[in-house]
C-alpha positions as CSV (number, residue, x, y, z in Angstrom):
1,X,-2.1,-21.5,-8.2
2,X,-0.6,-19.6,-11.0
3,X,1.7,-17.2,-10.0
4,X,3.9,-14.7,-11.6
5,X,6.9,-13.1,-9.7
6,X,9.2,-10.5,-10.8
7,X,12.0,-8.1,-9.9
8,X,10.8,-4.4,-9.1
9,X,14.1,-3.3,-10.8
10,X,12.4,-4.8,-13.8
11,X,9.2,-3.0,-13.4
12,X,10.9,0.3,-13.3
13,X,10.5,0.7,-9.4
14,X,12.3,0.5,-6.5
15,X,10.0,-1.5,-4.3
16,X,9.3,0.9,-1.8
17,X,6.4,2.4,-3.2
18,X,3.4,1.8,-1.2
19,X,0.3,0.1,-2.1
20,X,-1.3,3.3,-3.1
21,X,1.3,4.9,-5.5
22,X,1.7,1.4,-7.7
23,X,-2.4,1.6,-7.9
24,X,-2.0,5.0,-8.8
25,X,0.9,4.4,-11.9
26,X,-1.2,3.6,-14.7
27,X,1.5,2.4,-16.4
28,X,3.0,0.0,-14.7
29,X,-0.8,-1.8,-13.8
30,X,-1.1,-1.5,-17.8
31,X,2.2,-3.3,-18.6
32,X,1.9,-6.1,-15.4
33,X,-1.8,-7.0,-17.2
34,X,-0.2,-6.9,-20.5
35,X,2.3,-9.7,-18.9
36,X,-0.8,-10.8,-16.5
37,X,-2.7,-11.9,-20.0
38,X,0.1,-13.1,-22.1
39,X,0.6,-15.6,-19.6
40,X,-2.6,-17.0,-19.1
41,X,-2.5,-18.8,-22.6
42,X,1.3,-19.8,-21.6
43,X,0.2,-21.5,-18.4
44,X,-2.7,-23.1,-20.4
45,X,-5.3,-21.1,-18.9
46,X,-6.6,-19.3,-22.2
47,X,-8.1,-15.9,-21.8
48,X,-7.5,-14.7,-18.2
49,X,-9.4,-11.2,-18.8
50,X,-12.1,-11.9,-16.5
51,X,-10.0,-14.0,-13.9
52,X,-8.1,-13.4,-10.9
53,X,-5.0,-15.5,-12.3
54,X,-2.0,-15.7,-12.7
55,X,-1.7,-13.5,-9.7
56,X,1.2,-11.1,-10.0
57,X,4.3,-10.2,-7.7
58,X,6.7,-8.3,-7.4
59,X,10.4,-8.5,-5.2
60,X,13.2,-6.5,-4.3
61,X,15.8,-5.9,-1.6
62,X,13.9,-5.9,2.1
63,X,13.2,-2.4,2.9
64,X,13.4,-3.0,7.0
65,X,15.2,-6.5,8.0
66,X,14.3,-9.8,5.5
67,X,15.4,-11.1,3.5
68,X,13.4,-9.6,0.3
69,X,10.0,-7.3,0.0
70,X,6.8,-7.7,-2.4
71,X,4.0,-6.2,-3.5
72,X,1.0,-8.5,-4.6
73,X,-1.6,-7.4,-6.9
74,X,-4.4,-9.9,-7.6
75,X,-5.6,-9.5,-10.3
76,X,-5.9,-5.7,-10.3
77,X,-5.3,-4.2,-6.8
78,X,-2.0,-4.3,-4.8
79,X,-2.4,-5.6,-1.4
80,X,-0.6,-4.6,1.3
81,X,0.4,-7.9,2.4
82,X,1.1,-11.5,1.0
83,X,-0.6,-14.4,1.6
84,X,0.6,-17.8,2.3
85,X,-0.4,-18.8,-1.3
86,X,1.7,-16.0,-2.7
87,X,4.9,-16.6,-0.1
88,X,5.0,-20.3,-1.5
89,X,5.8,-19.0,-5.1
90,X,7.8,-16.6,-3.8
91,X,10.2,-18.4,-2.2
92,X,10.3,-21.1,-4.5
93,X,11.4,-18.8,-6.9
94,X,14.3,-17.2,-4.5
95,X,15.7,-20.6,-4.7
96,X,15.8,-21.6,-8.1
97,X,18.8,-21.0,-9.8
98,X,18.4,-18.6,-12.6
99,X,15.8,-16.2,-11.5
100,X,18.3,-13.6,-10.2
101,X,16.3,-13.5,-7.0
């Protein structure tokens, strides 16, 4: 499954927001589907418009206990929580080196 992850600090938030605020910031969907679409011909996919891939998250520091928190929006809502397909790219990417995760 396609998957990209990324750093809140990145995205210009903190992390913390809930499911309803990023839905709300209009940027910020605008600029992860700008990333969601460029990627799609990147990952051989070709024009993802009408798809649910890649499907998008996003980490940061765990807001309770953890180790890290995300936010997953597939393809255009943020869900409140993450699935075992989305924990598998997640953690894979908190343990390569070079991702800053």
């Amino acid at each position: 499954m396609p998957w990209v992850v990324l750093r809140a600090a990145d995205m210009g938030i903190r992390g913390a927001e809930t499911p309803a605020d990023l839905e709300a910031h209009a940027a910020l969907r605008a600029w992860l589907e700008a990333i969601r679409l460029a990627c799609g011909p990147l990952r051989d996919l070709g024009d993802v418009g009408e798809n649910s891939v890649p499907k998008m998250t996003q980490v940061s520091a765990p807001r309770q206990r953890g180790v890290i928190a995300t936010r997953t929006f597939i393809a255009h809502r943020c869900h409140k929580t993450i699935g075992v397909l989305g924990a598998v790219p997640v953690v894979t990417a908190c343990f390569l080196e070079g991702t800053g995760l």
